[in-house]
C-alpha positions as CSV (number, residue, x, y, z in Angstrom):
1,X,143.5,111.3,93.2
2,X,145.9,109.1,95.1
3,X,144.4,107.7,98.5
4,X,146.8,108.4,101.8
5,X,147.2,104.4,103.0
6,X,147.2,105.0,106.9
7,X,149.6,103.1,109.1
8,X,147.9,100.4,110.5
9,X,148.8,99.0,114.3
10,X,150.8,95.8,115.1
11,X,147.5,93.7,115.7
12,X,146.0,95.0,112.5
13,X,149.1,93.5,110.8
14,X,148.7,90.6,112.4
15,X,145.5,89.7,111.6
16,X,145.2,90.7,108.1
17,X,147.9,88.0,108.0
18,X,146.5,85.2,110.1
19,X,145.0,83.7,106.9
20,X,148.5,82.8,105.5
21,X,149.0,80.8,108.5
22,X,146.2,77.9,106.9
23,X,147.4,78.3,103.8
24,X,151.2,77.5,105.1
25,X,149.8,74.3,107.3
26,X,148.8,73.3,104.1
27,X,152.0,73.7,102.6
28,X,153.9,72.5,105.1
29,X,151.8,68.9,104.9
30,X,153.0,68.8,100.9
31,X,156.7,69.7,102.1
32,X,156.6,66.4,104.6
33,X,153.7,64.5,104.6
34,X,152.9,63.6,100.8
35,X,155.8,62.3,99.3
36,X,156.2,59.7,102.1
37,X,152.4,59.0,101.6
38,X,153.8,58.3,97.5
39,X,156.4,56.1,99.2
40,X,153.3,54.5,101.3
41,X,151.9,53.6,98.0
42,X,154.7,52.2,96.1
43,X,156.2,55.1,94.4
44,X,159.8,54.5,93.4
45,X,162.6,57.1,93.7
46,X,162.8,58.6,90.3
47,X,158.8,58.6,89.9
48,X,158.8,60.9,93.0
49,X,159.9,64.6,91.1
50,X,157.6,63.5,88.4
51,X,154.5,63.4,90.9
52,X,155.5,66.4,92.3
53,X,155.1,68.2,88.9
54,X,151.3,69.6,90.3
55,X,153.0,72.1,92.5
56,X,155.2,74.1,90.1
57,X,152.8,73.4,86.8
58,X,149.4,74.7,88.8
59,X,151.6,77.5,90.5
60,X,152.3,79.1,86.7
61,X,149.2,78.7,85.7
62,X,147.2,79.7,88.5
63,X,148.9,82.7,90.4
64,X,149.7,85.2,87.5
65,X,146.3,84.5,86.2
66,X,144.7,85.1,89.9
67,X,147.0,87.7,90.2
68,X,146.0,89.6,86.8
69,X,142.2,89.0,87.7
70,X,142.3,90.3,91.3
71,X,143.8,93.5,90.1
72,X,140.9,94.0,87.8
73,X,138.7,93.2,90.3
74,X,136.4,95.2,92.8
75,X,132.8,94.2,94.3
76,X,131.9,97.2,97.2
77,X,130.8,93.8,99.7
78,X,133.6,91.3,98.8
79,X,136.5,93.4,97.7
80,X,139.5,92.8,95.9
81,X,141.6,90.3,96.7
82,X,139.0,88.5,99.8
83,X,137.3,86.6,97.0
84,X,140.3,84.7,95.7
85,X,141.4,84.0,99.2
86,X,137.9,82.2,100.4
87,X,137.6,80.4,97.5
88,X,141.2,79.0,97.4
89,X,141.0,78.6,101.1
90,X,137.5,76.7,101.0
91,X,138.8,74.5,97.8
92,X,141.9,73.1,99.5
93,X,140.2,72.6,102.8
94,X,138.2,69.7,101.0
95,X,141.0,68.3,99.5
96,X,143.0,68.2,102.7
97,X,140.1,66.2,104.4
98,X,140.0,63.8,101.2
99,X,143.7,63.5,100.6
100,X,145.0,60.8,103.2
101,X,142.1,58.2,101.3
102,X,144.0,57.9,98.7
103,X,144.2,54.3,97.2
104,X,146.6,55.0,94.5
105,X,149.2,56.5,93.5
106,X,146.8,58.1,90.7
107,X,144.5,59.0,93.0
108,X,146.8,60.4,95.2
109,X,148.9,62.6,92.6
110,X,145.2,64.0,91.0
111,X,144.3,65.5,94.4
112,X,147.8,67.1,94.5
113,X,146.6,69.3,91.5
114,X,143.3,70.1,92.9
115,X,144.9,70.6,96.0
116,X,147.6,72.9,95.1
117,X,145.4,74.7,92.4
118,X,143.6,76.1,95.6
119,X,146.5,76.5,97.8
120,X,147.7,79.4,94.6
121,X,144.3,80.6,94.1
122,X,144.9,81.6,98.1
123,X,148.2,82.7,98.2
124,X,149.1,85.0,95.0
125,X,146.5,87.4,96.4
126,X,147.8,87.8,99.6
127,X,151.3,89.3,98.6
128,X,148.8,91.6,96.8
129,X,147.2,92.6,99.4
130,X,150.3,93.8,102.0
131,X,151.2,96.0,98.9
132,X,147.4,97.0,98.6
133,X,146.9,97.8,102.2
134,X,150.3,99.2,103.9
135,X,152.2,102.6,103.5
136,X,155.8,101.9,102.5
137,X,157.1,102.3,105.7
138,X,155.3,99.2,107.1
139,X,155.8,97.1,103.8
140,X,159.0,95.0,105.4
141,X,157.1,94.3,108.7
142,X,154.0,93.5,106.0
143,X,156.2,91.0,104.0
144,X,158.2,89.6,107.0
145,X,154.7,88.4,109.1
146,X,153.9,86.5,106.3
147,X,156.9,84.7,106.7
148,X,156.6,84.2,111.1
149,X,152.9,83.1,109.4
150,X,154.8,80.6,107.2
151,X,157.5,79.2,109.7
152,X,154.2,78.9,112.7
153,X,152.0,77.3,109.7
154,X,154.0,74.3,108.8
155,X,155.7,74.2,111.9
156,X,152.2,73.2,113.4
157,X,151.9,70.5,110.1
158,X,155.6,69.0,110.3
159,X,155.1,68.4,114.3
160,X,151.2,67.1,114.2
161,X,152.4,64.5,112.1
162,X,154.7,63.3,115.4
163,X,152.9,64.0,117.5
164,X,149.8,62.0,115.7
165,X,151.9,59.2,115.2
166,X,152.7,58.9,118.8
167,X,148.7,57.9,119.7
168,X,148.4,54.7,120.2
169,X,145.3,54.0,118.1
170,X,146.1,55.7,115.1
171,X,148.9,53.3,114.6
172,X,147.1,51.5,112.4
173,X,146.3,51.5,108.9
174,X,143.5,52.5,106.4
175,X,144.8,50.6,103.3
176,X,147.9,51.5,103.3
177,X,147.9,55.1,104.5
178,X,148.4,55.0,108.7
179,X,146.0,56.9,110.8
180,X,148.2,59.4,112.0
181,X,148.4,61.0,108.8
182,X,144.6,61.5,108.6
183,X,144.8,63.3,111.4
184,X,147.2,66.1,110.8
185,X,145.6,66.4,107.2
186,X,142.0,67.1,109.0
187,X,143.6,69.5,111.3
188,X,145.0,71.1,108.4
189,X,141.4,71.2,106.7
190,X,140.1,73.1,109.8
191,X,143.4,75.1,109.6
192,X,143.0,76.6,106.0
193,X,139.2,77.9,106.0
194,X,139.1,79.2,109.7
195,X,142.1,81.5,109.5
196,X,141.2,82.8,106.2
197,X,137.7,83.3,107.4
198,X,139.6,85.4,110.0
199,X,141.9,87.3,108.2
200,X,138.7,88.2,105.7
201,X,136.4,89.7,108.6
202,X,138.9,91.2,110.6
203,X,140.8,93.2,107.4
204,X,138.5,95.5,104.9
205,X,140.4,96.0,101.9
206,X,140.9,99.9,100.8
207,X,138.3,101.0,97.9
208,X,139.5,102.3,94.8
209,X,139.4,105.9,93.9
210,X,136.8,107.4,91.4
211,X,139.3,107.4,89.1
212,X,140.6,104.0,89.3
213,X,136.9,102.5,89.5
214,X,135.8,104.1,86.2
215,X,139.0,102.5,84.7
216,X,138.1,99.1,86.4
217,X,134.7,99.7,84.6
218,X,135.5,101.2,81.6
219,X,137.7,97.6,80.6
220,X,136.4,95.5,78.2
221,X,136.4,92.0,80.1
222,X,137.7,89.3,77.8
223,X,139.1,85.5,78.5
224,X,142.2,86.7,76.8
225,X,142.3,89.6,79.2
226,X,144.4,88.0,81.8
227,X,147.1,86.6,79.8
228,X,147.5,89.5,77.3
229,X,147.6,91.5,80.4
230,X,151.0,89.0,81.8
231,X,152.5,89.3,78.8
232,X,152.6,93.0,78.9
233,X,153.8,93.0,82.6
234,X,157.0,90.4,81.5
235,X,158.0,93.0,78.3
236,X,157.6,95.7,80.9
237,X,159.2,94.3,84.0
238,X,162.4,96.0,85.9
239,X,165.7,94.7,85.3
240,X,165.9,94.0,89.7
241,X,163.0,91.3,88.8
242,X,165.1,89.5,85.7
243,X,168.5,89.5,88.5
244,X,165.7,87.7,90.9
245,X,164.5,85.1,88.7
246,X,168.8,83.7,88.6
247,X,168.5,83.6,92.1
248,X,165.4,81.7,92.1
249,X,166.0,79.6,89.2
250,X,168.7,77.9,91.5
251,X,167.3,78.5,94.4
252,X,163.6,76.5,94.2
253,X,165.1,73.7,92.4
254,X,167.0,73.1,95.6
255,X,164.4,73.2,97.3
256,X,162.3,70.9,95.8
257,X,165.6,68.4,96.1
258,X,165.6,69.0,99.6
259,X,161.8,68.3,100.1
260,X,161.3,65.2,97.8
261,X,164.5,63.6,100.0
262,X,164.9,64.5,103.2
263,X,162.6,61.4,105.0
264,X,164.3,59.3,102.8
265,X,168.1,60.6,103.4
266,X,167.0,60.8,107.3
267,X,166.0,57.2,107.2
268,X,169.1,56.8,105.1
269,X,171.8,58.4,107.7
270,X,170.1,57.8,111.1
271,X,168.1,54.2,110.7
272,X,170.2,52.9,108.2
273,X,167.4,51.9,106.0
274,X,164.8,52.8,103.1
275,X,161.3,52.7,102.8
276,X,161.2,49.2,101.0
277,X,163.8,47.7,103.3
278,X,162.3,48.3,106.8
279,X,158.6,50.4,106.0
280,X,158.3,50.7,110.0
281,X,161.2,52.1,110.7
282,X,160.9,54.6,107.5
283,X,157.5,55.6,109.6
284,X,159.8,56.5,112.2
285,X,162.4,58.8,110.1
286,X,159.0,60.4,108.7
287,X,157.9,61.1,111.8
288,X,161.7,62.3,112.6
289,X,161.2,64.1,109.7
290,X,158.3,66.1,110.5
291,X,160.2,67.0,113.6
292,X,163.4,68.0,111.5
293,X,161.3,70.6,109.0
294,X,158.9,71.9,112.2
295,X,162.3,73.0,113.7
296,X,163.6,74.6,110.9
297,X,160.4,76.8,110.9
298,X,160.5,77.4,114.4
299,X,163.6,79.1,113.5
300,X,161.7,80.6,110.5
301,X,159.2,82.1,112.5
302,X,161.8,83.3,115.5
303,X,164.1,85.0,112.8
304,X,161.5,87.0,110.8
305,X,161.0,90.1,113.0
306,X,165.2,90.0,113.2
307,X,165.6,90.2,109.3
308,X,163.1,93.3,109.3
309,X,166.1,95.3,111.4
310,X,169.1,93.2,109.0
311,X,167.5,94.6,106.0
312,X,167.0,98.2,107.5
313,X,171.2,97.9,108.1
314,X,172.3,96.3,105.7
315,X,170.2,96.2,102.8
316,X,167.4,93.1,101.4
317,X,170.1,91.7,98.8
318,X,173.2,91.6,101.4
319,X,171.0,89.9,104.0
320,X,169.3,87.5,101.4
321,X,172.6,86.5,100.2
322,X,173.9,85.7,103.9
323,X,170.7,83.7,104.6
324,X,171.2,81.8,101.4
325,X,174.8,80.7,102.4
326,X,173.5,79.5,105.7
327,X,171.2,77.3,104.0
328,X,174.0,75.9,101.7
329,X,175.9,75.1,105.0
330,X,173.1,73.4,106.3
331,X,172.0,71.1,103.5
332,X,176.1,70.2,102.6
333,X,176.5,69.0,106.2
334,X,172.5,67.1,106.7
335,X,173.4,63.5,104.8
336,X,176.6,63.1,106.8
337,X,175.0,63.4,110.2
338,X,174.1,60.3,112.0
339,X,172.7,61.3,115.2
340,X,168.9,62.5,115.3
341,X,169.7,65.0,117.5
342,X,172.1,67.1,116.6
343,X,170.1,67.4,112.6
344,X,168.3,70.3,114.2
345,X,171.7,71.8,114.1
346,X,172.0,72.5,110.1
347,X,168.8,73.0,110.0
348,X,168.3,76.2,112.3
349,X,170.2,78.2,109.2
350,X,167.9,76.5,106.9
351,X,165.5,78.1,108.6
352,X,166.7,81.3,109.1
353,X,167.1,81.4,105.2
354,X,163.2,80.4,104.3
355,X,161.9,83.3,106.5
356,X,164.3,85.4,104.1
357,X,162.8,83.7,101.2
358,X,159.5,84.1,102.0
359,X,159.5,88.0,102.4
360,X,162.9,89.8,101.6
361,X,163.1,89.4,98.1
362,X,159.5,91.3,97.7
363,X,161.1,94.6,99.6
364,X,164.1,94.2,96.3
365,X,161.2,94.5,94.1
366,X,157.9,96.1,95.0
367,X,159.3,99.3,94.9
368,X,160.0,98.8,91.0
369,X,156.3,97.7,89.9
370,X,153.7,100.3,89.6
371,X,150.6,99.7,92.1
372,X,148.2,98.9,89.8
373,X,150.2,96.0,88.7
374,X,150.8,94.5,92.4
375,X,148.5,91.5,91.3
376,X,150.0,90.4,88.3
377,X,153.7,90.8,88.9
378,X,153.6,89.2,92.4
379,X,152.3,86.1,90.1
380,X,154.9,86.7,87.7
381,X,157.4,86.6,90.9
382,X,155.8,83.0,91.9
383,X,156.1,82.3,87.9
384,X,159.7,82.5,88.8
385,X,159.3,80.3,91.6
386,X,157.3,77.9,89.6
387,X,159.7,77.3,86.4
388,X,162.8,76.0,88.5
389,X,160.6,73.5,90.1
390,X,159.2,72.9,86.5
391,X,162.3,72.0,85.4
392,X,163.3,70.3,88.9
393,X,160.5,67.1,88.2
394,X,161.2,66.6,84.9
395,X,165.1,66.5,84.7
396,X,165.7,65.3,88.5
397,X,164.8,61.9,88.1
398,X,167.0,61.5,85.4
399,X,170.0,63.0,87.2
400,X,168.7,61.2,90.2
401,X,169.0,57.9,88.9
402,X,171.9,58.1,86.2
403,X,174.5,60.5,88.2
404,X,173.5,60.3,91.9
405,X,172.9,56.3,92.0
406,X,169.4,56.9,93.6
407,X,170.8,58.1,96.9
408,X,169.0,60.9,98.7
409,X,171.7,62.1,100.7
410,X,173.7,62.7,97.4
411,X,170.6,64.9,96.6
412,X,170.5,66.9,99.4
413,X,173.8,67.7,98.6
414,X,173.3,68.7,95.1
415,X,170.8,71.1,96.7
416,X,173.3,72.6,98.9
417,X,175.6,73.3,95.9
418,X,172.8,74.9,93.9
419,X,172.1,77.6,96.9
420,X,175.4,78.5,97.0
421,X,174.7,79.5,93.5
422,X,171.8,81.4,94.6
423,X,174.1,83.0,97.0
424,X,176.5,84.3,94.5
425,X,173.4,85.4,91.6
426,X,172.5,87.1,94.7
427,X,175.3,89.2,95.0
428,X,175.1,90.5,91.5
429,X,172.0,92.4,92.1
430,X,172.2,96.0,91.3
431,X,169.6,97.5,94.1
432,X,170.2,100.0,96.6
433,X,170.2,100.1,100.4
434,X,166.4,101.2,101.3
435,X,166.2,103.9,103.6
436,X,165.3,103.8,107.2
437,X,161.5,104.5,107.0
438,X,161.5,101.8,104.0
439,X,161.6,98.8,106.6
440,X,160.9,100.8,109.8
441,X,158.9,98.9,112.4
442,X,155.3,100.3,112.6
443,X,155.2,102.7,115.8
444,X,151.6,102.1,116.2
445,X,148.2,103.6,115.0
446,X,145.1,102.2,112.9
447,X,142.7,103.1,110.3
């Protein structure tokens, strides 16, 4: 027996996705705030992808295991899914509030695991669960609020950390973290748990069928379980999925150059200095900088809804591929641009391409992977995520230091090369156009 999914309202979307919004805050203080908080504490360029590695390493570890779990998992009270997303929500709002004491770089780069080991424990579900919970015609709008969630998220992180540094009394310094950082890192605590807590009582997660519950029972529960369970999925998975992972193998180690440098080639371009020449004024390019990536997300957030009617004309790979190139644009042009002003410029197509990157790949995919593995391939999908920036922290330094002299804006140009790579794996998808009810807006309704 195979349960009718009903088409849920506008507002019911909405709020099942609310959570994700925390989540991304949090993210979005990782993208700006904690590298510069490494540079606060005497990091030195080519230690910098190195310290990063918590991200990517915890990300492979933790989300196709999650994922794997939560699709073996049903309690009648807590659900499927829910669990993973208080516990990863409740996890990293503690680290959040802890973070900006750091005293050292060690202490600093431990949290980051911690820290990131919840923010996956949070997320992997929640791809899950738009796949659990909507009909196929509402999967795209499904996907695509996750990624307004994602732009509004760390939007709100990138411009509490100006707007903090703007208050006169947090100015000052604990150690040698300033006060304005502990600020937006306890917003972002509040942030994480309150917004799941929403998404969780406001969205109950469909039951299984009789069928599917006497499987769930039937299954001999093992700590191997969840990995022989990934292996399976890999060996089984659709060629569309193996065409993805090229695309993403370029484009997440761009990314992560783009991230780790762009304070650093701000402060480089516009102030003319570096964060052991002039540390004040590298406060100021962070603070530029926080500006810089909350634009970009604006932009993220204004464009998702628009992709949703792109993908429905012109197909997810097609508009991916366009989205990708703007990004390229944006990140060849950003190390040559001297005025403050006009960075928001490059960086409105950056923007446009991470709302594409945060949903319309999953509409090239999820209609490939069967339903009772949406857990454990959306984990293999961040496994592909994960890998490039893997490889990004441990071979970036090197080429940092040896082929780029140490320069970030030469790095933010290597990035722009390698999504113009992206662009073109892009293009060599084999997938079809979806049809119109595939990522139709939903016309209304509820449960």
């Amino acid at each position: 027996m195979t349960i009718t999914k009903p088409q849920l309202s506008f507002s019911q979307i909405i709020n099942m996705n609310v959570g994700f919004f925390g989540i991304q805050y949090s993210f979005g203080l990782q993208q700006t705030a904690i590298n510069p908080i490494y540079d606060f504490l005497g990091a030195h360029p080519d230690q910098i992808p190195l310290l990063n590695l918590a991200g990517p390493m915890t990300g492979l570890l933790i989300q196709p295991i999650i994922g794997a779990l939560s699709d073996k998992t049903w309690h009648p009270r807590f659900g499927r899914r829910k669990p993973y997303f208080f516990i990863g929500a409740l996890f990293c709002s503690l680290c959040l509030f802890v973070y900006p004491f750091s005293s050292s770089l060690w202490m600093a780069g431990g949290l980051l695991w911690v820290l990131d080991a919840a923010n996956n424990t949070a997320m992997e579900p929640y791809r899950a669960f738009i796949a659990d919970k909507l009909p196929p015609p509402q999967l795209a709008t499904g996907f695509l609020t996750q990624s307004f969630f994602t732009g509004l998220g760390i939007t709100l992180a990138n411009v509490s950390l100006y707007l903090f540094q703007k208050i006169h009394f947090l100015k000052q310094t604990h150690g040698q973290i300033p006060y304005w950082v502990f600020g937006s890192f306890f917003l972002g605590s509040l942030c994480s748990i309150l917004s799941v807590a929403w998404s969780i009582s406001k969205t109950p997660e469909i039951p299984p069928t009789a069928e599917e519950l006497a499987a769930l029972k039937a299954n001999k529960r093992s700590v191997f379980e969840p990995f022989i369970e990934i292996v399976a999925a890999i060996k089984d998975m659709p060629l569309v999925m193996w065409q993805l992972a090229l695309v993403y193998l370029f484009q997440w180690y761009a990314l992560f150059c783009y991230w780790q440098n762009a304070s650093k080639s701000i402060a480089q371009s516009v102030w003319k200095t570096t964060p052991s020449k002039d540390p004040a004024l590298y406060e100021q390019a962070v603070g530029w900088t926080g500006l810089v990536n909350g634009w970009y997300n604006v932009a993220t957030f204004l464009s998702a809804f628009g992709l949703v009617w792109l993908a429905k004309k012109y197909s997810p790979k097609w508009v991916h591929a366009f989205c990708l190139m703007l990004a390229a644009i944006g990140l060849l042009t950003f190390p040559h641009i001297e005025n403050k002003y006009l960075l928001f410029a490059p960086m409105t197509g950056f923007g446009i391409a991470w709302a594409s990157m945060m949903g319309v790949p999953y509409l090239m995919v999820v209609g490939n992977i069967p339903k009772e593995r949406y857990g454990v391939y959306m984990g293999i999908i961040n496994m592909m995520i994960v890998i490039p920036m893997i490889l990004q922290t441990t071979t970036f330094g090197f080429i940092l230091n040896h082929f780029l002299n140490d320069d970030p804006g030469k790095a933010i140009s290597f990035a722009g090369v390698f999504l113009l790579i992206a662009c073109a794996a892009t293009m060599l998808i084999k997938t079809s156009k979806p049809s119109a009810e595939e990522v139709s807006l939903p016309m209304g309704g509820g449960h």
